[in-house]
NUVOSE-482205 format. One record per residue: residue number from 1; residue in one letter; x, y, z of N, C-alpha, C in turn. Coordinates in Angstrom, 3 decimals. Layout:
// NUVOSE-482205
i_aa_n_u_n_v_n_w_ca_u_ca_v_ca_w_c_u_c_v_c_w
NUM_A_X_Y_Z_X_Y_Z_X_Y_Z $
...
END
This chain:
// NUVOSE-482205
i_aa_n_u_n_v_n_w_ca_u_ca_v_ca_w_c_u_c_v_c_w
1_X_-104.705_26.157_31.483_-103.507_26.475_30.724_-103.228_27.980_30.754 $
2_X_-104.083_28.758_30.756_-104.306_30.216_30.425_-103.948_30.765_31.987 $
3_X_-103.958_29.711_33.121_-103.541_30.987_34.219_-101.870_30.121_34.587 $
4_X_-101.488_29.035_34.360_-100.415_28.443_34.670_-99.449_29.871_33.237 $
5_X_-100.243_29.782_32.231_-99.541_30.642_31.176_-99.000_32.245_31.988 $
6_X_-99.888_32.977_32.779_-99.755_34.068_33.231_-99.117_33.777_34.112 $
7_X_-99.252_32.968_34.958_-98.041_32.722_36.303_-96.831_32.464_35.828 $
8_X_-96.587_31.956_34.897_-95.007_31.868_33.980_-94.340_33.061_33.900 $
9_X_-95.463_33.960_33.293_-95.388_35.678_32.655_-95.186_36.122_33.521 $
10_X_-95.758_35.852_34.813_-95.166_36.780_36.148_-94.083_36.885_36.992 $
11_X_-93.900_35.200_36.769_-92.423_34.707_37.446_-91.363_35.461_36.723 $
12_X_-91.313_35.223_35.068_-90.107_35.904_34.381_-90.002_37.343_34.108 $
13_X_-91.510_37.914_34.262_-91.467_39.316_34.706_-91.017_40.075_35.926 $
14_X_-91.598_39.375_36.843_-90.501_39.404_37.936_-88.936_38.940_38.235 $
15_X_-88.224_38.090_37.578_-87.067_37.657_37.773_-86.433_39.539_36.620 $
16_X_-87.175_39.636_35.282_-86.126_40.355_34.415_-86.204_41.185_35.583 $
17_X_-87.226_42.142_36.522_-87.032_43.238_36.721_-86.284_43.159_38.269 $
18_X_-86.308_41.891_38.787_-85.177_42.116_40.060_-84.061_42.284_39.360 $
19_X_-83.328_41.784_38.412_-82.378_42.189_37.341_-81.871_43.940_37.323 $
20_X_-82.817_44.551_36.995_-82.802_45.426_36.469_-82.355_46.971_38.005 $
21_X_-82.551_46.654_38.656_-82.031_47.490_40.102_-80.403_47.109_40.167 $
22_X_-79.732_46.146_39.912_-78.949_45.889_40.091_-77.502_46.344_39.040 $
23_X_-76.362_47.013_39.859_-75.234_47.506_39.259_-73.890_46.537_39.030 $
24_X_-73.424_46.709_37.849_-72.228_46.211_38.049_-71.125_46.529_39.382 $
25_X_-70.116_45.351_39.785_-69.625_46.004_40.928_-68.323_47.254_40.133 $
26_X_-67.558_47.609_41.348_-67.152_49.075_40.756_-66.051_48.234_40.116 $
27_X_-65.942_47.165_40.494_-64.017_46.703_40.014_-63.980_45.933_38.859 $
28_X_-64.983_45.748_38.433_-65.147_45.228_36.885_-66.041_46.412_36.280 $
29_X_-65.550_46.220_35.053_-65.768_46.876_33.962_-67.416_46.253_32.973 $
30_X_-68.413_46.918_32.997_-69.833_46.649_32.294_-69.026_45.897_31.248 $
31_X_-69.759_44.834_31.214_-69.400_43.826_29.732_-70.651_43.749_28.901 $
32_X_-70.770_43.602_27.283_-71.802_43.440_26.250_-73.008_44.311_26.350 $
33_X_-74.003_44.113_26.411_-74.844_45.147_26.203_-74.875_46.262_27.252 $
34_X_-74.415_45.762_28.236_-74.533_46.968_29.973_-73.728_47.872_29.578 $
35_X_-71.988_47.839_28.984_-70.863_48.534_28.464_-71.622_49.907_27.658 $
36_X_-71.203_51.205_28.582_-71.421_52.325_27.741_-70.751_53.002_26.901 $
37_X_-70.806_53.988_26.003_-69.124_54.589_25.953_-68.932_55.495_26.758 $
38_X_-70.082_56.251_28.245_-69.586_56.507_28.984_-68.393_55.929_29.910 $
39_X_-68.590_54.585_29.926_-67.796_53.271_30.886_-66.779_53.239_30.235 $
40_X_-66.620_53.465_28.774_-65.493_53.155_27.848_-64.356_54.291_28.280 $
41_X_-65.354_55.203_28.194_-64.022_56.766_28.563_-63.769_56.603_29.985 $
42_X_-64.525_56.156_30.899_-64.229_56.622_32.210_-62.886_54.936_32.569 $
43_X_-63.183_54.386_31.775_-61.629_52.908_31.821_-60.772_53.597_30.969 $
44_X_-60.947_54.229_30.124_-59.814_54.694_29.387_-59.004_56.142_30.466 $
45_X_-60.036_56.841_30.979_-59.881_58.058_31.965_-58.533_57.190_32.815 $
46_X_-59.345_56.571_33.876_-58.538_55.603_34.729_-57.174_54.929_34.231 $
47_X_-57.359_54.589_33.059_-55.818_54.005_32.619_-54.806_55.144_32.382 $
48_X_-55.465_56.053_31.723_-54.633_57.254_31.768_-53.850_57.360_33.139 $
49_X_-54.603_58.289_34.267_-54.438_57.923_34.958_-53.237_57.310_36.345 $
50_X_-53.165_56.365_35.480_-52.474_55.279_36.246_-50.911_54.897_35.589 $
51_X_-51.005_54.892_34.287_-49.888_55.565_33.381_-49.221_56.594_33.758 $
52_X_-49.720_57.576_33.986_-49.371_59.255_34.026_-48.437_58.913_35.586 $
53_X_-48.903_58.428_36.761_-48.453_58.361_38.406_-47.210_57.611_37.656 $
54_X_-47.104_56.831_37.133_-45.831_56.275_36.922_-44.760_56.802_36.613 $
55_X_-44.926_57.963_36.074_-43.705_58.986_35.286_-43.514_59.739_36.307 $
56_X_-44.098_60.553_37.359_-43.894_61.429_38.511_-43.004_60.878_39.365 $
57_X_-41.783_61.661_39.352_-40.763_61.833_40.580_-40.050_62.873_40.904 $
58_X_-40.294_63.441_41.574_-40.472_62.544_43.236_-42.146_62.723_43.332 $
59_X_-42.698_61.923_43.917_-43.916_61.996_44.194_-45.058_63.074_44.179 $
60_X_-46.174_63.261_44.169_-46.841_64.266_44.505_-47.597_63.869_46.282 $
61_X_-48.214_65.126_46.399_-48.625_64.721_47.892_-50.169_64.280_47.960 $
62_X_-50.580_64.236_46.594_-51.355_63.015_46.065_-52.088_62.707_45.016 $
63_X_-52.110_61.442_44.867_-52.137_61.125_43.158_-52.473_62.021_42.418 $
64_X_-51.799_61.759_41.170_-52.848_62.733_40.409_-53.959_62.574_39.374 $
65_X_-54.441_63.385_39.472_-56.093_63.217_39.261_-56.674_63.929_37.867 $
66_X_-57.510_63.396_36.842_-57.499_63.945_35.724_-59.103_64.388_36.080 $
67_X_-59.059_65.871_36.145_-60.831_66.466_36.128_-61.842_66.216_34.889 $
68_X_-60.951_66.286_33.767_-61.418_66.809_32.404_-60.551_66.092_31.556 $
69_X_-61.461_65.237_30.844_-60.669_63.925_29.753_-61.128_64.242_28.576 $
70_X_-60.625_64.368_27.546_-60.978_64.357_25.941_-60.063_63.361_25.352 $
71_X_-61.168_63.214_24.751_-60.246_61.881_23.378_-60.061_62.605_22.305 $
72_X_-59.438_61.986_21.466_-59.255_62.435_19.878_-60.177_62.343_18.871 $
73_X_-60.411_62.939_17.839_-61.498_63.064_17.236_-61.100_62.866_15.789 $
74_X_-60.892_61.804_15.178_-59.928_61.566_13.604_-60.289_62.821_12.864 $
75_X_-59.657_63.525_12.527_-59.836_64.000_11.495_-60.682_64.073_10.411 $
76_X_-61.136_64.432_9.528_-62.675_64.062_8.740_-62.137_63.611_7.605 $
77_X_-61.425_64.553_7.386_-60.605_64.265_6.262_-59.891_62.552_5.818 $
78_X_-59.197_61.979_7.167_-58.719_60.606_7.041_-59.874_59.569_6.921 $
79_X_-61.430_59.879_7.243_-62.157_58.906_7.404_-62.302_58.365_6.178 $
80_X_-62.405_59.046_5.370_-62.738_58.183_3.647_-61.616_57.301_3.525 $
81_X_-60.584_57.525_3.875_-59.222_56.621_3.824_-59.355_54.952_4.439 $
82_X_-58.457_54.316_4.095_-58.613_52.592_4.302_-58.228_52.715_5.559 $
83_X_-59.165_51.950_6.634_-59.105_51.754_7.891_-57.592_51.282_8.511 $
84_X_-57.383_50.605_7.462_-55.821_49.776_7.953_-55.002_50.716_8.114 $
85_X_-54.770_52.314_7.258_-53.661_53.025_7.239_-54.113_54.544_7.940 $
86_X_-55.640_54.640_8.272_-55.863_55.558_9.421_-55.781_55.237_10.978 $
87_X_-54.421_54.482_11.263_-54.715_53.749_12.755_-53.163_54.535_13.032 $
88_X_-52.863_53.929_14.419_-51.550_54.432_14.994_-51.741_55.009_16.522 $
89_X_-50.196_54.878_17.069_-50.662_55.841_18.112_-49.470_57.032_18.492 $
90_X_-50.338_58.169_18.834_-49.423_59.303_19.086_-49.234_59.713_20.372 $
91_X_-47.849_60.115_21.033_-47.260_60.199_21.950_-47.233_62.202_22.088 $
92_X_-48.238_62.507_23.227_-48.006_63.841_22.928_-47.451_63.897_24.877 $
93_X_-45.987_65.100_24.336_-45.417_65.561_25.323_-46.168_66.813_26.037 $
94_X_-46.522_67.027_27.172_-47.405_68.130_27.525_-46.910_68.947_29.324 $
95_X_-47.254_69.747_29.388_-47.082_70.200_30.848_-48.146_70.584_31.379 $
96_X_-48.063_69.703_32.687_-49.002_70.142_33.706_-48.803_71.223_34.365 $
97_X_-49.404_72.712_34.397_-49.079_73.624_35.274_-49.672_73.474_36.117 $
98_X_-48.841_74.513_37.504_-49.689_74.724_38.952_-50.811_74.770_38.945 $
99_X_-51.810_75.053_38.138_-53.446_75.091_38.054_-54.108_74.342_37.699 $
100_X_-53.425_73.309_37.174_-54.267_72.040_36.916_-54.581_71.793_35.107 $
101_X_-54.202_73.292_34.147_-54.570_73.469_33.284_-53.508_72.538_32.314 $
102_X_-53.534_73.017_31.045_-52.373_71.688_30.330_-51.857_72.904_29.219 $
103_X_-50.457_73.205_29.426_-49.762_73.999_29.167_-49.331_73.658_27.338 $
104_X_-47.622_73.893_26.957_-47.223_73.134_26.284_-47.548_72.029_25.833 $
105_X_-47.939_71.626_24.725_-47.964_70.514_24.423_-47.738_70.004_22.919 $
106_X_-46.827_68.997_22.806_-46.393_68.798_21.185_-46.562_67.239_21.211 $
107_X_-46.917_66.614_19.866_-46.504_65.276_19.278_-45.540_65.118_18.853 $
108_X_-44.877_64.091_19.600_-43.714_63.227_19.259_-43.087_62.780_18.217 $
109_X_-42.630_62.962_17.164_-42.085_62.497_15.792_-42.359_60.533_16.054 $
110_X_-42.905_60.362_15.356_-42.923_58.456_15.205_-44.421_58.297_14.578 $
111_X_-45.428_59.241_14.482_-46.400_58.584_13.846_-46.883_59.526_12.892 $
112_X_-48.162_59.440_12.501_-49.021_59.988_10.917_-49.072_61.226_11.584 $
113_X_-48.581_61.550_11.049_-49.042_63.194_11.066_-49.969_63.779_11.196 $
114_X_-50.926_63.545_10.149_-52.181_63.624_9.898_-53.135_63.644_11.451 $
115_X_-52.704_62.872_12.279_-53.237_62.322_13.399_-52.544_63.375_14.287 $
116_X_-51.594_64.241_14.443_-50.637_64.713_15.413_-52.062_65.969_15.950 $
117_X_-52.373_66.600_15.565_-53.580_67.652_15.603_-54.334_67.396_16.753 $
118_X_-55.027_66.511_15.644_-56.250_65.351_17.058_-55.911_65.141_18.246 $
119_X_-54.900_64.491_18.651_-53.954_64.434_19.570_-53.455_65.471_20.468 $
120_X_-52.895_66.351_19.985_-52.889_67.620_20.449_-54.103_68.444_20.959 $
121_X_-54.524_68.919_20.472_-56.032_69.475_20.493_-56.805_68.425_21.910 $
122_X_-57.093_67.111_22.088_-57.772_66.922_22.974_-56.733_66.758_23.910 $
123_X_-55.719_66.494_24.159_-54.731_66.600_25.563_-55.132_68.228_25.872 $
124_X_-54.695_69.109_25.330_-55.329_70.342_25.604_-56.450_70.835_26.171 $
125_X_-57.424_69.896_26.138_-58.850_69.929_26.534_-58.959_69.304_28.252 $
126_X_-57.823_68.022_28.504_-57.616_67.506_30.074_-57.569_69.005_30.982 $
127_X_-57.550_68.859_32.045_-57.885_69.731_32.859_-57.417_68.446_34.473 $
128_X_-56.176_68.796_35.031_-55.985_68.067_36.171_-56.380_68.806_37.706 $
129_X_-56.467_68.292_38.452_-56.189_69.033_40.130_-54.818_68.820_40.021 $
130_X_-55.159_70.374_40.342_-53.693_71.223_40.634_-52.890_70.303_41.667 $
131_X_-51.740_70.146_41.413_-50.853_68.969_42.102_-49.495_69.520_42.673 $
132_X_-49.880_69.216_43.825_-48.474_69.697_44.663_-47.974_68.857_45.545 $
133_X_-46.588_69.483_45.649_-45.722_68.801_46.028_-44.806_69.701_47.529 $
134_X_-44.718_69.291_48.335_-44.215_69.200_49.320_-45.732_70.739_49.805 $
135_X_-46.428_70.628_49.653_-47.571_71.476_50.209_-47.748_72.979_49.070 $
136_X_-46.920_72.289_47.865_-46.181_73.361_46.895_-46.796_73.185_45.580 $
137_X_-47.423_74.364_45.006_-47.799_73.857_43.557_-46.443_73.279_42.673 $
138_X_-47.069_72.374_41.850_-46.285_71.746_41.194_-45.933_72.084_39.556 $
139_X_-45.085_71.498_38.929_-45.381_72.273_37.258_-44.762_70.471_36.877 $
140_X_-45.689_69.795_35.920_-45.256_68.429_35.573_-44.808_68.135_34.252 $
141_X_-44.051_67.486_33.746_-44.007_67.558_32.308_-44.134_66.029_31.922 $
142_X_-44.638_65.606_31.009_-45.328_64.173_31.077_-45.380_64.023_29.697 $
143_X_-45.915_62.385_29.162_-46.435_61.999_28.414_-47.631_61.121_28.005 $
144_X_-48.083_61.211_27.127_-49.464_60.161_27.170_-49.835_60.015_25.689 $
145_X_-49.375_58.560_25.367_-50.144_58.358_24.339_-51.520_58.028_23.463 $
146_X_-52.272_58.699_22.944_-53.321_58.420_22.415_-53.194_57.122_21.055 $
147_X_-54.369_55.898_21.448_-53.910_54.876_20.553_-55.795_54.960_19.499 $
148_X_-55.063_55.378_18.201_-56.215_56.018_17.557_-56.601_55.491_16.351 $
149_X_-57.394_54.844_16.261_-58.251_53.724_15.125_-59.337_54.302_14.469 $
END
């Protein structure tokens, strides 16, 4: 009983750890315990992203690319507040200059105020490749909303 017991132990010791070499593929997203909040920002990075190419016209001479992503950081102040009425999302208008850096940038009149800061403050923190257009630095003016719970 005692060596059929260890050969069990070895089989499923061996099955967890062939497991364990192995990556999610790139086109799905880590699900339940694998899911990091590195993985979380870098799908949220990407959606950005992919949002942002949609507003550019006329084109750039290629996509554009976010170096440096920050999220929002609630306020400290709203956290003691009821979850239901610290939520929302804010629309901050911003410019991409020739350097990639993030120029101008204001929140949109439509949500909490309270939240407009946060918002501000980490769009400020993105950092793009410099994006040009016809072999030409570019200057972009865009939007992106942060959806903040």
């Amino acid at each position: 009983m005692h060596r059929f017991s260890t050969a069990l132990s070895s089989l499923l010791l061996g099955l967890a750890l062939a497991g364990c070499g192995s990556t999610p593929s790139s086109s799905s997203a880590p699900r339940g315990f694998e899911a990091t909040e590195a993985d979380a920002t870098a799908f949220r990075q990407s959606a950005a992203e992919k949002a942002l190419q949609k507003q550019i016209n006329p084109p750039l001479d290629e996509p554009l690319r976010v170096l440096e992503f920050a999220e929002p950081v609630m306020p400290s102040f709203m956290l003691s507040m009821n979850p239901a009425t610290v939520r929302g999302d804010v629309t901050v208008a911003f410019e991409v200059l020739p350097s990639g850096h993030v120029g101008a940038a204001k929140a949109l009149p439509g949500s909490d105020e309270g939240l407009h800061k946060a918002a501000v403050s980490a769009m400020r923190q993105w950092r793009f490749a410099p994006p040009l257009r016809g072999g030409k630095p570019a200057r972009l003016f865009l939007q992106h909303t942060f959806h903040m719970e």
